[in-house]
Each structure stands twice: as C-alpha cells, then as structure tokens.
C-alpha positions as CSV (number, residue, x, y, z in Angstrom):
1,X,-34.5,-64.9,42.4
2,X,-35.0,-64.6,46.4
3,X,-34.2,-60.7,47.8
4,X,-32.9,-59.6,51.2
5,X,-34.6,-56.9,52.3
6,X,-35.4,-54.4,55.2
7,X,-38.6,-54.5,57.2
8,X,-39.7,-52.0,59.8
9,X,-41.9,-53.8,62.3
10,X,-42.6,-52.5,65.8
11,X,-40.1,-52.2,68.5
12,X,-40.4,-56.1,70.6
13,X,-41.2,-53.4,73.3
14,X,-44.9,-52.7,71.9
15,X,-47.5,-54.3,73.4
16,X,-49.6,-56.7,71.3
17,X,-53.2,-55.8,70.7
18,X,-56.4,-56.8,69.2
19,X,-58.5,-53.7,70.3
20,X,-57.9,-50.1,70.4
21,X,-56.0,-48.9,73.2
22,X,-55.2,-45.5,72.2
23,X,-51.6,-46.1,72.6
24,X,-50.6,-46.2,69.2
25,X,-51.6,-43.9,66.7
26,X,-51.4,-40.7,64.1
27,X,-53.4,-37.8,63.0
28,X,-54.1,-37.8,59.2
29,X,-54.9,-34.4,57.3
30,X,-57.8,-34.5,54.3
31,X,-54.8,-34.9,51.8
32,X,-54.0,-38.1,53.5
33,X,-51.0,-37.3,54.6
34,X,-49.9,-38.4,58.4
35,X,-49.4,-35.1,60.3
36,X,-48.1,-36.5,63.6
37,X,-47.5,-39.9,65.2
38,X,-47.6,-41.5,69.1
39,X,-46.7,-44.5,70.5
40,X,-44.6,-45.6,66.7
41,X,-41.1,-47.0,67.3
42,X,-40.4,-49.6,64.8
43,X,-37.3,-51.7,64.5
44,X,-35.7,-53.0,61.2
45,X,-35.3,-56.6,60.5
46,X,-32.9,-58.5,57.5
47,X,-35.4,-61.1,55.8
48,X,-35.2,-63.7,52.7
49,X,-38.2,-62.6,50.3
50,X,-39.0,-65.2,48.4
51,X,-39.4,-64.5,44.5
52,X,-43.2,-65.4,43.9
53,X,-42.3,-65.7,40.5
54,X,-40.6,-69.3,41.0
55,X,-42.0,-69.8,44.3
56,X,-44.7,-71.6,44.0
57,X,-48.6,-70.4,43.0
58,X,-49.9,-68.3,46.5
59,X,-53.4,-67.8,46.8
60,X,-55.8,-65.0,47.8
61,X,-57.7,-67.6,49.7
62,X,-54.7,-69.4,51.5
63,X,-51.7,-66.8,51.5
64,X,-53.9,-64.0,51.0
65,X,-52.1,-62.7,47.8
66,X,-52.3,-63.7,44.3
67,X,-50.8,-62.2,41.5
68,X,-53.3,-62.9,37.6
69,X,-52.7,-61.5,34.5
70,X,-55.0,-58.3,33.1
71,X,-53.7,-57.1,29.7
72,X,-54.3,-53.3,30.2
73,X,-51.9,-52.1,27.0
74,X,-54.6,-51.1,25.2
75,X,-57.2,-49.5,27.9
76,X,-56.7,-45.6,27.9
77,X,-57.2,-44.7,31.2
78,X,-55.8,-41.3,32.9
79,X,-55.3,-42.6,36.2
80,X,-54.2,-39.2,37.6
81,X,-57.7,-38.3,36.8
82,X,-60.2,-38.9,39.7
83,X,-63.4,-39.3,37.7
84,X,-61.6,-41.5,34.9
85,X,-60.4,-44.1,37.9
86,X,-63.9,-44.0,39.4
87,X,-66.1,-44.2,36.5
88,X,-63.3,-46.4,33.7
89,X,-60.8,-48.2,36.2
90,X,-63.2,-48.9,39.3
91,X,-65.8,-51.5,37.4
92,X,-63.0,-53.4,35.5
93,X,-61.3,-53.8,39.3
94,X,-64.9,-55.0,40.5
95,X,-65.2,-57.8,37.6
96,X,-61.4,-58.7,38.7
97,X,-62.4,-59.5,42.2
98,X,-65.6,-61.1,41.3
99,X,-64.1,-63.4,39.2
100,X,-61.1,-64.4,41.9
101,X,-63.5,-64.6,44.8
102,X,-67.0,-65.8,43.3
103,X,-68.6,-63.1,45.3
104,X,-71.9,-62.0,44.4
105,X,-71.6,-58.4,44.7
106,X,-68.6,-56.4,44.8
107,X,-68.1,-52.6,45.1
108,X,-65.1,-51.0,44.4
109,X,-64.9,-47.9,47.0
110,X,-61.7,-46.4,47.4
111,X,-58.4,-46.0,45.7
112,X,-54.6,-44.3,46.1
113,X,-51.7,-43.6,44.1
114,X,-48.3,-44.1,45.7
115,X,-45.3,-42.9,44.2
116,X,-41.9,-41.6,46.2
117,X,-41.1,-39.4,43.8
118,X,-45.0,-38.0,43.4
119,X,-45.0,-37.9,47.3
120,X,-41.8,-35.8,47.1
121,X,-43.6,-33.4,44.3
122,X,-46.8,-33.0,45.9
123,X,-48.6,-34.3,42.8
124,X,-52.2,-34.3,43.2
125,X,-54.9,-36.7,41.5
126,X,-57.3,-34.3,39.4
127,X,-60.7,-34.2,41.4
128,X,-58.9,-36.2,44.4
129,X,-56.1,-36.1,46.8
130,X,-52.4,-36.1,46.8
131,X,-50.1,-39.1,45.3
132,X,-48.8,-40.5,48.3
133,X,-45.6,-42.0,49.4
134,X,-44.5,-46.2,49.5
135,X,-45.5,-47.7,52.6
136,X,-42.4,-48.5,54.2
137,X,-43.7,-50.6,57.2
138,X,-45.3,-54.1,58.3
139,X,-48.9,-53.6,57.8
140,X,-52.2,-54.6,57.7
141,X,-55.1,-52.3,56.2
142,X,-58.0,-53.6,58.4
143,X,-58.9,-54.4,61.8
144,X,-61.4,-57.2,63.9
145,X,-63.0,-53.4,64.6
146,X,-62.3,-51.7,61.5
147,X,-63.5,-53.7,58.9
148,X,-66.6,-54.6,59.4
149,X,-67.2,-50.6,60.5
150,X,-66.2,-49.9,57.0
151,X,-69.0,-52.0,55.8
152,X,-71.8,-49.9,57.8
153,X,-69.8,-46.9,56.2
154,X,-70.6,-47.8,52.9
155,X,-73.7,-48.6,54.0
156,X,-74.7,-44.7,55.1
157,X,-74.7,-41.5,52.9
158,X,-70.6,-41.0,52.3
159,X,-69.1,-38.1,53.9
160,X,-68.1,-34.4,52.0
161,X,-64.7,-35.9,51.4
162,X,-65.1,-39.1,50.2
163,X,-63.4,-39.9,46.8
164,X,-66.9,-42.4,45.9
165,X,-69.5,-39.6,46.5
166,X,-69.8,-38.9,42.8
167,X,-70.7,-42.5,41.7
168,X,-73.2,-43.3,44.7
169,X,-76.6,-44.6,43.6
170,X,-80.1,-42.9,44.3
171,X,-80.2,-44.8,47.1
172,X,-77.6,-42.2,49.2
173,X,-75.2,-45.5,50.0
174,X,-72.7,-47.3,47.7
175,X,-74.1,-50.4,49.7
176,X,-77.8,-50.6,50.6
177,X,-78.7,-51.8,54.0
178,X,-80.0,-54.9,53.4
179,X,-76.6,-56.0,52.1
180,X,-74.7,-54.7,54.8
181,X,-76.8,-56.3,57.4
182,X,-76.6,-59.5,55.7
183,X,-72.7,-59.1,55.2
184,X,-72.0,-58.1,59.0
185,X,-74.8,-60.9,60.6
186,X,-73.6,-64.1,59.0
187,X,-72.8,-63.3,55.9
188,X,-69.4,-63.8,54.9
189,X,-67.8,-60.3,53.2
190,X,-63.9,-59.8,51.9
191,X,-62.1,-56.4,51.5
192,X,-59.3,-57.1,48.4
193,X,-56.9,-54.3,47.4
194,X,-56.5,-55.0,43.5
195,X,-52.9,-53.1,43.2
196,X,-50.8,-52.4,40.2
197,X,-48.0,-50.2,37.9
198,X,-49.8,-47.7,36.4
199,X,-47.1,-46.4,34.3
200,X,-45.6,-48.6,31.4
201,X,-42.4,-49.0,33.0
202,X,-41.8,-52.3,35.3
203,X,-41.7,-52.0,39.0
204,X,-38.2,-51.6,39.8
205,X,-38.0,-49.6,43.0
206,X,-40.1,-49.7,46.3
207,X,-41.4,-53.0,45.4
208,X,-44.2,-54.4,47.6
209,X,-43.6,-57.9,49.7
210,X,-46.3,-59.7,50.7
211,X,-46.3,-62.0,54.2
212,X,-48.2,-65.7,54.1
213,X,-51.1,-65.4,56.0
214,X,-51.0,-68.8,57.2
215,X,-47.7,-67.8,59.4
216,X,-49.1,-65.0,61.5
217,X,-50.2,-65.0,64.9
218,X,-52.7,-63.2,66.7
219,X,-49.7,-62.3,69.5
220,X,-48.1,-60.8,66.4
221,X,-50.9,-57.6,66.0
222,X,-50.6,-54.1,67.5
223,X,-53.5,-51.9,66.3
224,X,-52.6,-48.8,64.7
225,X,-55.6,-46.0,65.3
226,X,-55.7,-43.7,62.6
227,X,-57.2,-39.9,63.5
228,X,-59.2,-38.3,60.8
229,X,-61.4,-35.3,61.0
230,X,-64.4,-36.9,61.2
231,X,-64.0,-40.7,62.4
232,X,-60.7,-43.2,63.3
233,X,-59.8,-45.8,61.1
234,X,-57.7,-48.8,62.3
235,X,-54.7,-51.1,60.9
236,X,-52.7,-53.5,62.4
237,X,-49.2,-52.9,62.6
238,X,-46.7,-56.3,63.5
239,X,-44.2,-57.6,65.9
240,X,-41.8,-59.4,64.3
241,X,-42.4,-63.3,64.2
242,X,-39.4,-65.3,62.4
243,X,-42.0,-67.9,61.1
244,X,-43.1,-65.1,58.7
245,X,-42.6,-65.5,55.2
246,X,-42.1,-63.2,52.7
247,X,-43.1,-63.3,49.3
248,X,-42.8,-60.7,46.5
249,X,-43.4,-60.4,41.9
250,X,-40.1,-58.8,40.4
251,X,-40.7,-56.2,37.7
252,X,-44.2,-55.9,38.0
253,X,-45.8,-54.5,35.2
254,X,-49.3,-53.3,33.9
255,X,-50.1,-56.3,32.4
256,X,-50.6,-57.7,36.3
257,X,-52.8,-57.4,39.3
258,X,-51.6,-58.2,42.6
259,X,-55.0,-59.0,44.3
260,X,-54.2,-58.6,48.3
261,X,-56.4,-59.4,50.9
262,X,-57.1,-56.8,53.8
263,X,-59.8,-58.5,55.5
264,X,-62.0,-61.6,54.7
265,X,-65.3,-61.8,57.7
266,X,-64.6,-65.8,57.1
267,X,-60.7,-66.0,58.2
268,X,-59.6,-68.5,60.9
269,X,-58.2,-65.2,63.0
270,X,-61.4,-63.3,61.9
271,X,-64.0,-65.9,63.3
272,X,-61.9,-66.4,66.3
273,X,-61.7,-63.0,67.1
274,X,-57.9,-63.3,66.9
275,X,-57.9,-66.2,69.8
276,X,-56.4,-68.0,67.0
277,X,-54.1,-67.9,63.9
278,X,-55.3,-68.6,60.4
279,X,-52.9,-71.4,60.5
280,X,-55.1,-73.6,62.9
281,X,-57.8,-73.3,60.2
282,X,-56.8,-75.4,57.2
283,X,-60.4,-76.0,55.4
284,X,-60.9,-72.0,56.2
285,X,-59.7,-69.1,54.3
286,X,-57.3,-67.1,55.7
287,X,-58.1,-63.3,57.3
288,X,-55.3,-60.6,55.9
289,X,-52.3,-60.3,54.2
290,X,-49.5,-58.3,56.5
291,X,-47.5,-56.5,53.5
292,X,-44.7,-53.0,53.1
293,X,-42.7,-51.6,50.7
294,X,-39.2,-52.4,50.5
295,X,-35.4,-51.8,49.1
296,X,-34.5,-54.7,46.9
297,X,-30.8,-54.4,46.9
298,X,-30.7,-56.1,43.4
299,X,-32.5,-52.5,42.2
300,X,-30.4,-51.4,38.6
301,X,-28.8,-48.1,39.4
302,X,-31.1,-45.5,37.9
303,X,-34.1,-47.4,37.5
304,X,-37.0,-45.5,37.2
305,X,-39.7,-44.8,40.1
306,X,-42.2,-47.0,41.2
307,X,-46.2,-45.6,40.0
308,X,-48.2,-47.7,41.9
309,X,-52.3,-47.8,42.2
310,X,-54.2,-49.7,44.7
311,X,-58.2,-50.0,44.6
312,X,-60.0,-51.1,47.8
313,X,-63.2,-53.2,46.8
314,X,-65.6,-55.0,49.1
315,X,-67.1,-58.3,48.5
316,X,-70.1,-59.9,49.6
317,X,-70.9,-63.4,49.5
C-alpha cells in the first residue's frame, strides 16, 4: 500500500553544488553526534511513496536499492556489542554484497545503529559510539569528492577513533594499496550500506524511503561538508525535483536486508562528473541512492520503535 509522507529537502533558495563550497555544513563531535550546523534550511514536501512491496522488483544496479531475504532468526548476534558486529555481523554483510554485486573483494568498514528512542537515551554501543537518531532528511552518503577519498582512507593506517581499527590486517590498512590504486585509476569500486531491524519486532516507525536513482539530476545536489576532528567528510543533500520517486518495504523485519547504494565509481553521474544524470545512461549502472527517514501516517498507535543497523562496505571490481 502507497504512503504519503513528509520529506525535508533544502530550501529552492540553496544553491546546487557538485564541489565543496564551504557554504553548507556542520561540526560533528567523536560520538557522532552533529554539534552545530551553517548554511541548512530545508523545506518539507507531501510525496506518494510507493510500497516496494507491490511495486515492482528495484535493483541495486538500476534504482540503487534492493531489498533480498537473509534469515537471521537463528544467528545470535549482540549487535550493541562493538566487537560482536565487527568480528560476527561484518563478514556475513561482506558475503551479502559480494553475492549482489559480483565484486571481487569487499570490505565491510563502518557501521551505526539508529534508533529515536536510543538517540533520546544516550545508549551507547559497547566498545563504540552512541546509537544515533533516524535520519530525517533527503540524503546521500557520498560525494564525486568523498567517495573515492574514502577509498585512499582505507587504504592508510585508520585513525585512533575508528570503529575498524581492531580487525585491520598486518598490513596497517583494511585495503592494501595496490587495491586502492587499482579501484580509484580505472577500476570500477561501489560503496553499499547493507541496512536492517535489529530487533525482532517489524519496522513500524521512522521507516526509511528510498528515491530511484534513474530520476535524479545533477542540478538536484547541494554538498553537505561534514567537520570532524581530524578530516571532513561529504554528503549530498537535495533540492526537490518532482520527477523523484519514492519507494519504500513496510514492516521490515530481520529476516531482510535493504542493500542501498551510496556510491558506485561506474554511475552515469559518477563518470560524468555529475554533467549528467544516471538517467542518460541506460546500459550503465546507476551512481547513489538519495534516501531519509520518514512518518508513515498509516503508523498503528503504539507501535514499537524502529532499531535499525546499517553496515557500510566497499567493493572492488
């Protein structure tokens, strides 16, 4: 069944950008949390989600979602407990994205739990950082700048407060050089959030929508510069486009994983360098997956809160 639902994009005043501009950005604190924010003025829009469940089948590849099954009922893991997610969770999400992508090496290298009602709590991951909160606007995780600057990260000896540093290799890198290289100078490589309930109870509240990356224009993309102690990240927030479409899986449950692509090197708007949609590229792939949280107003009073996890993990073809 379709939803109307709420979606904070930025204000039609922001400017569009590919790059960063330092005009639109916050400060994030080593508990993740965002401490202040410049330059953010979104503005809600009213638009028909479409269930995904009678939809039609989208594809990582083409839509840049996909939702599989991946029986998890009788896997004991503590996923509140940092080294149990690394060293139990982390290599079943690697052999999940392997098999949807046919890459030939994937890493799994950084992971979040998001709950409203954790956020509100301060719950914190045992070994890691604290739960955080729904993501409650139009996003996209990676940049034309960021992503592939994530790659040479992982390519270098992580930094004091990364959540991977206890599963690196001798080697001092979770990917080696050689790989990277290969990955950023022709090689094709794909960032893919594997994302799912953690908690036996079905998503109910906070669901996540997902937007077809086939309908997204460059013009659409404000970069979104995020501060951290020791380097700046990068998302793209959007403008609103009504030739978006909006997809999203009722009552998700742990039985699922919502594969979403952040970044793939071989995307229409990747290759372009965002001089042109994904949509003018139909035997190519398509580049990211804009996505938030929203309110479904079909939500069953008292339903309970939404215990989400989402794994980053890069593949390299």
């Amino acid at each position: 069944m379709n939803s109307q639902g709420i979606l904070n994009y930025m204000s039609p005043e922001a400017k569009s950008s590919l790059y960063r501009n330092g005009k639109v950005l916050t400060r994030r604190d080593l508990e993740g949390s965002d401490s202040s924010w410049i330059g953010v003025n979104f503005k809600e829009h009213e638009v028909v989600i479409n269930d995904g469940r009678s939809s039609g089948a989208a594809t990582l590849e083409k839509q840049g979602f996909e939702l599989i099954e991946d029986d998890m009922e009788n896997l004991a893991i503590d996923f509140f407990d940092n080294n149990a997610v690394l060293f139990d969770y982390y290599p079943r999400c690697v052999d999940i994205v392997k098999k949807a992508t046919g890459a030939q090496t994937v890493y799994a290298f950084d992971h979040n739990i998001r709950s409203a009602a954790g956020k509100k709590s301060k719950k914190m991951i045992t070994g890691g950082q604290q739960v955080q909160g729904p993501a409650h606007a139009v996003h996209g995780d990676y940049t034309l700048t960021s992503a592939p600057a994530r790659v040479d990260q992982l390519s270098k000896p992580p930094g004091k407060n990364d959540t991977i540093r206890s599963i690196v290799k001798e080697q001092g890198s979770l990917v080696s050089p050689k790989e990277a290289g290969h990955a950023l100078n022709g090689g094709r490589f794909a960032i893919i959030n594997v994302w799912r309930s953690i908690v036996p109870e079905p998503v109910e509240i906070n669901p996540l929508a997902l937007c077809d990356a086939s309908k997204v224009h460059p013009d659409d993309l404000v970069v979104f510069e995020i501060h951290y102690a020791d380097r700046i990240g990068e998302n793209y927030f959007a403008k609103f486009n009504p030739n978006h479409s909006w997809w999203f899986y009722p009552e998700m449950n742990r039985t699922e994983a919502l594969l979403i692509k952040q970044w793939d090197s071989e995307g229409g708007l990747a290759k372009s360098r965002g001089k042109k949609p994904d949509g003018d590229f139909l035997d190519s792939p398509c580049s990211f997956s804009f996505h938030s949280a929203f309110e479904d107003p079909s939500t069953r009073e008292g339903a309970p809160d939404r215990w989400s996890m989402e794994v980053r993990c890069l593949a390299i073809f």
